[in-house]
C-alpha positions in Angstrom: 22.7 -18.8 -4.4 21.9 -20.9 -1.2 18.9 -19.2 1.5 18.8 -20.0 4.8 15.4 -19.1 6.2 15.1 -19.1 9.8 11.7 -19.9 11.6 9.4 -22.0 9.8 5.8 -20.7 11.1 3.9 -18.7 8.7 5.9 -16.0 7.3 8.6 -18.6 6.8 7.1 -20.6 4.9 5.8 -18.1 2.9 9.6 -17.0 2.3 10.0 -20.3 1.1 7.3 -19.9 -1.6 8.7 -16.5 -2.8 12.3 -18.4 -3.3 10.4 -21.2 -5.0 7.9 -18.8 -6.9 11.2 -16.9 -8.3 12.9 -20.3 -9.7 15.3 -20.8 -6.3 15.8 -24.2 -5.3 18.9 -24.2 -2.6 17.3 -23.4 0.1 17.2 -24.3 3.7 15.5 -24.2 6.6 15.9 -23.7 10.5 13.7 -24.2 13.3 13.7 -24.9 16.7 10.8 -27.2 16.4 10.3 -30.1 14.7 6.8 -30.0 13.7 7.8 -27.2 11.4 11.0 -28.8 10.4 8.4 -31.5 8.9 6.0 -29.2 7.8 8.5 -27.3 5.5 10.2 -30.6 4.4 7.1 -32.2 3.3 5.6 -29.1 1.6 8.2 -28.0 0.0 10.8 -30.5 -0.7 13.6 -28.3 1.4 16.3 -29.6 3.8 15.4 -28.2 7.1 17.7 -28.3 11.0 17.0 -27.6 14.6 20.9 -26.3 15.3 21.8 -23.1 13.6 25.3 -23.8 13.7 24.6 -26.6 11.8 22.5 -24.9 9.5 25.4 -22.1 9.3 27.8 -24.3 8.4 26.0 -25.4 5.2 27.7 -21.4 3.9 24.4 -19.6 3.0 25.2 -16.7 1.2 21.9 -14.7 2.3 19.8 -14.9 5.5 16.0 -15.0 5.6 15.1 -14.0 9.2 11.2 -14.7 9.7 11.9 -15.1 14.2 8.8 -13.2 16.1 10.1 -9.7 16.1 12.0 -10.0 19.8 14.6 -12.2 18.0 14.9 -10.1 14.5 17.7 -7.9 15.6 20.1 -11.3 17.0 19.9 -12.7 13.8 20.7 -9.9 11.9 23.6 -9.7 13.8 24.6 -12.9 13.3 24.2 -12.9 9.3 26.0 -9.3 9.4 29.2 -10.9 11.8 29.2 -13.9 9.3 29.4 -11.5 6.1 26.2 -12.2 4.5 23.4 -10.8 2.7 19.8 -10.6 4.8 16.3 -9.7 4.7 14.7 -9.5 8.1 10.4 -8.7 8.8 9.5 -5.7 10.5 10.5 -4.5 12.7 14.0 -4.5 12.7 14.1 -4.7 16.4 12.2 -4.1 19.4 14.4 -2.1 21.2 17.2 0.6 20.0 19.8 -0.9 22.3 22.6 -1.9 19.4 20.7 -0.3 17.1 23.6 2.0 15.8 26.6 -0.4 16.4 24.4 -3.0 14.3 23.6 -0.5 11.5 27.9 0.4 11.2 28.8 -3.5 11.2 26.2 -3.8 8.1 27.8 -0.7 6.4 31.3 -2.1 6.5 30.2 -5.3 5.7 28.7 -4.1 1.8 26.4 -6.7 1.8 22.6 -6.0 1.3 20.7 -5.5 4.6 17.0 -5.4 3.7 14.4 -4.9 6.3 10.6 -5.8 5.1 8.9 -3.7 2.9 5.9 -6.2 1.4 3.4 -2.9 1.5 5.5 -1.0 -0.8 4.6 -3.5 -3.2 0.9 -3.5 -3.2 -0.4 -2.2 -6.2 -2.9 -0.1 -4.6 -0.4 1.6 -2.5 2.1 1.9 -5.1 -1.0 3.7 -7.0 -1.7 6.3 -4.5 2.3 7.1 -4.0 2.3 8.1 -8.3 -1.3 10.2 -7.2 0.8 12.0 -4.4 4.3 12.4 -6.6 2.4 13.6 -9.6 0.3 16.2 -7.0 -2.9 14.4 -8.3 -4.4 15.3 -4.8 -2.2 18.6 -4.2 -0.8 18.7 -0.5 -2.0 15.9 1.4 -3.1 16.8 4.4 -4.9 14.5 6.2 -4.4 10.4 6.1 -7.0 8.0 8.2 -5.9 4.3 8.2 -7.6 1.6 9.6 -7.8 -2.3 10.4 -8.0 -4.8 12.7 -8.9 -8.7 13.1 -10.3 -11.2 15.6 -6.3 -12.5 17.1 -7.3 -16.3 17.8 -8.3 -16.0 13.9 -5.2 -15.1 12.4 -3.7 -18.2 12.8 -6.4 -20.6 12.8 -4.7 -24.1 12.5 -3.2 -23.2 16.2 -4.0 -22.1 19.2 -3.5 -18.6 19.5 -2.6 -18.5 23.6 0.9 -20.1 22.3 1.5 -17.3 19.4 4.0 -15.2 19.9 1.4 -11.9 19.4 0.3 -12.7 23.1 3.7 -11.7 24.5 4.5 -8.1 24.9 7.8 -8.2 24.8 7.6 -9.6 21.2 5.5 -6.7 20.1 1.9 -8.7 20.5 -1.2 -7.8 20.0 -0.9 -5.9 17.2 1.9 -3.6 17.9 3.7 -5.5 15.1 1.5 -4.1 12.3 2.4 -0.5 12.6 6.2 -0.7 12.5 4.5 -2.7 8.7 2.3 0.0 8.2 5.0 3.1 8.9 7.6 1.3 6.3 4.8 2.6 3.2 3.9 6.1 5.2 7.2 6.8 5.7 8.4 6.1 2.3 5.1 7.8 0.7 5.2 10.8 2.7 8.7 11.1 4.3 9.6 11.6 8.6 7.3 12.1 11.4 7.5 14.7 14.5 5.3 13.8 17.0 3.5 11.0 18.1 0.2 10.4 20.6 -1.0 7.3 20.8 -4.2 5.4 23.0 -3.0 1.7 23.7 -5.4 -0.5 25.8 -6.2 -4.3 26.2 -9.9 -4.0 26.1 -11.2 -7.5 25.4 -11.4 -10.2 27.1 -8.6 -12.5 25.0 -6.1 -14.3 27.4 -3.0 -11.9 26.1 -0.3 -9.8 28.0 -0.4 -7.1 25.9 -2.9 -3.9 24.2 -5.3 -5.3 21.4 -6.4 -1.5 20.6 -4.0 1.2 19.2 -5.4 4.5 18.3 -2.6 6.9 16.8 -1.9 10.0 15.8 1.0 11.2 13.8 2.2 14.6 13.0 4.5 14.3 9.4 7.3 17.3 8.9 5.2 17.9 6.0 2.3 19.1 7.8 0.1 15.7 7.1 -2.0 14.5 10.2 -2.1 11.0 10.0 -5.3 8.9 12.2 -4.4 5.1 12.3 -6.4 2.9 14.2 -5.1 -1.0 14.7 -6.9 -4.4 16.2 -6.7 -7.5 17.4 -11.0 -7.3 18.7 -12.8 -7.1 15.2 -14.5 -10.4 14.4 -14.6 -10.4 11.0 -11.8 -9.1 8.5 -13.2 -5.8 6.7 -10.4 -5.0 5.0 -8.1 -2.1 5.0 -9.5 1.4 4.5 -7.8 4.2 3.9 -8.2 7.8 2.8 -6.4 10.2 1.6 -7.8 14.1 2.0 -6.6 17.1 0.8 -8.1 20.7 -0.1 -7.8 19.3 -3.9 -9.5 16.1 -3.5 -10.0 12.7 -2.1 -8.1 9.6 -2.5 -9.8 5.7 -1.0 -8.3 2.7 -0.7 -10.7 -0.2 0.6 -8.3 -3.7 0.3 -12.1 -5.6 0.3 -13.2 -3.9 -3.2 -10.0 -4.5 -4.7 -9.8 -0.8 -6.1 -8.5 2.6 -5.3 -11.1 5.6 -6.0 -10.5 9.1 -6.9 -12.2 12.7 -6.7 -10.5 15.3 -8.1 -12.4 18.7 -7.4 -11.6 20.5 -10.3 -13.1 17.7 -12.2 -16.3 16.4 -9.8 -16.1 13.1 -10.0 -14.7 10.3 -8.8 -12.5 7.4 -11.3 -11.8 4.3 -10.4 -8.8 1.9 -10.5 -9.1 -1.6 -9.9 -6.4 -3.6 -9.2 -4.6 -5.3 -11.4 -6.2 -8.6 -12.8 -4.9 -11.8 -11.7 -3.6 -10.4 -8.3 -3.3 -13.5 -6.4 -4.7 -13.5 -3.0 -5.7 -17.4 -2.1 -2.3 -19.8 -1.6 -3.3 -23.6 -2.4 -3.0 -25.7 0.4 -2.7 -22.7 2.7 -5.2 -21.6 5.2 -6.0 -17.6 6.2 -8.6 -15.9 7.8 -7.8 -13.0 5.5 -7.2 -12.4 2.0 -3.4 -12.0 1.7 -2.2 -10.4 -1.7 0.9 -13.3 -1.8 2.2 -11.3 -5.1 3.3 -8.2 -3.0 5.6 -10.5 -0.9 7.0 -12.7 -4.2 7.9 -9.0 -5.3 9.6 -8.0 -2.5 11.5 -10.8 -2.5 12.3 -10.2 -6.1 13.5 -7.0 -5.2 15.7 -8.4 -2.5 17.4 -10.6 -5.1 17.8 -8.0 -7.8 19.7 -5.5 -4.7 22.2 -8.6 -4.0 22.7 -8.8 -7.6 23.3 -4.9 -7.8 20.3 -4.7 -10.2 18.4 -2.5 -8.2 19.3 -0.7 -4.5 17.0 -1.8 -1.9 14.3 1.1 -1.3 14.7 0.5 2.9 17.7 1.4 4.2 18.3 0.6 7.8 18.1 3.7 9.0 15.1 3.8 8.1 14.1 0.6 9.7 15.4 2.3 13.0 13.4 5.1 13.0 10.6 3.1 12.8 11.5 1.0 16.2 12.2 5.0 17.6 8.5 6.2 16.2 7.2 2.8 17.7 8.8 3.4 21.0 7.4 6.8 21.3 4.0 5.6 20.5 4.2 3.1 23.5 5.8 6.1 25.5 2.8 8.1 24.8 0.4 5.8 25.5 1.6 5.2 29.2 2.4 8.8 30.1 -0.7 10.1 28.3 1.6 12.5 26.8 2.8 13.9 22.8 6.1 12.7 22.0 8.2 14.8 20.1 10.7 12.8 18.1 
């Protein structure tokens, strides 16, 4: 099969590695710039263009779209009108204007349309879904999620006043980690109905957009989710999460590389490490925070196996716009002060 991954920055490239990581070798690469056109040819041996056209007229069978978020949606589009398989990051789009059109296209097309779903396939939170289908904890019924990181150190190597994270209408400052984070809660614990949410630029970086989201969701199920997301923190503490129910007690801290457990019927807690040999460093590739790489060569896998009918993709798009509607409400709420009911 031949990839065509558009946009070279980080996520890109890191598309390219999951190809190569999984044994595919015809891949190509488009970018606007030529820095990353370079950056991509020297590092990993791909062909790489500045015109799409051009690039589209090499007959990719599957698209790779890894555009800031604002330009997710026109791609997909574009791989859908051209009759080809594609995996796009989250979120699907920023807006729900085409939304529906878009999503009947794909279905007539019957190729594989496969938003993100990297989280899915962390081992910790694949852990805690089994705890939760298996009733380790009983009815869930409260979730608090939370993490954040210093913005001009997620990208280190540039200057984070040209990132596309400072731009609101690209879903900056953070507002591009929850529609990540509601792919996992949504598949772990199934729809939302309301939504209040606090977002505020309180610090001082040179953005156009909130670095602080505090939000609350309200699940059919009766679970109260408290998730609170970044861009301030000046060091990277990890992702912490807990689980709560009348049963017991579920953690997740992404730092101690282990999920912890406390049943009350039994008193005490157990602990489950992640899996040895989880690889979080890349060679040659710098981050300000440990990134587990195997979750996205995974998901990628999983991509691969769904166009080769091994497997049907776990997001459907449907889902993916539900999460732009639960993200719209949360901005909603946060300028009228209000509880959206969705």
């Amino acid at each position: 099969m031949k990839f065509l991954v558009i946009g070279l920055g980080s996520m890109g490239k890191r598309r390219i590695r999951n190809l190569l990581k999984l044994g595919e070798k015809d891949i190509i690469g488009f970018d606007v710039r030529r820095d990353r056109r370079l950056e991509a040819q020297e590092k990993y041996g791909i062909k790489t263009l500045g015109s799409f056209d051009e690039a589209m007229g090499m007959e990719p069978d599957a698209l790779i779209i890894s555009v800031p978020p604002g330009f997710h949606l026109e791609y997909a589009l574009k791989a859908v009108r051209k009759n080809k398989h594609f995996f796009c990051e989250a979120p699907l789009s920023t807006t729900l204007e085409g939304l529906d059109e878009f999503i009947e296209l794909s279905r007539k097309s019957g190729k594989v349309a496969a938003p993100s779903c990297n989280m899915c396939f962390h081992p910790s939170i694949r852990l805690l879904k089994e705890f939760v289908e298996r009733g380790e904890l009983g009815k869930v019924l409260c979730l608090i999620y939370e993490l954040g990181h210093y913005l001009p150190d997620w990208h280190p190597y540039e200057d984070y006043r040209t990132y596309y994270v400072v731009h609101k209408e690209h879903f900056g400052g953070g507002w591009d980690v929850f529609p990540m984070e509601l792919v996992w809660l949504l598949w772990m614990f199934g729809d939302i109905e309301t939504v209040t949410c606090t977002a505020r630029k309180l610090s001082s970086l040179e953005m156009e957009v909130e670095d602080s989201q505090d939000i609350l969701l309200e699940f059919k199920s009766g679970l109260v989710a408290n998730l609170h997301f970044d861009a301030i923190q000046r060091v990277w503490t990890g992702r912490h999460l807990k689980l709560i129910s009348e049963d017991g007690t579920a953690i997740w801290d992404s730092n101690e590389g282990r999920v912890k457990l406390f049943k009350a019927q039994d008193k005490k807690w157990q602990t489950f490490p992640e899996p040895e040999g989880l690889v979080y460093n890349v060679k040659g590739i710098q981050y300000s925070m440990p990134i587990a790489e195997e979750m996205y060569v995974k998901e990628m896998e999983h991509f691969l196996k769904a166009i080769h009918g091994k497997e049907k993709y776990i997001i459907d798009l449907n889902t993916a716009k539900r999460i732009v509607q639960i993200v719209q409400a949360a901005q909603e709420s946060s300028n009228r002060g209000a509880r959206i009911r969705i």
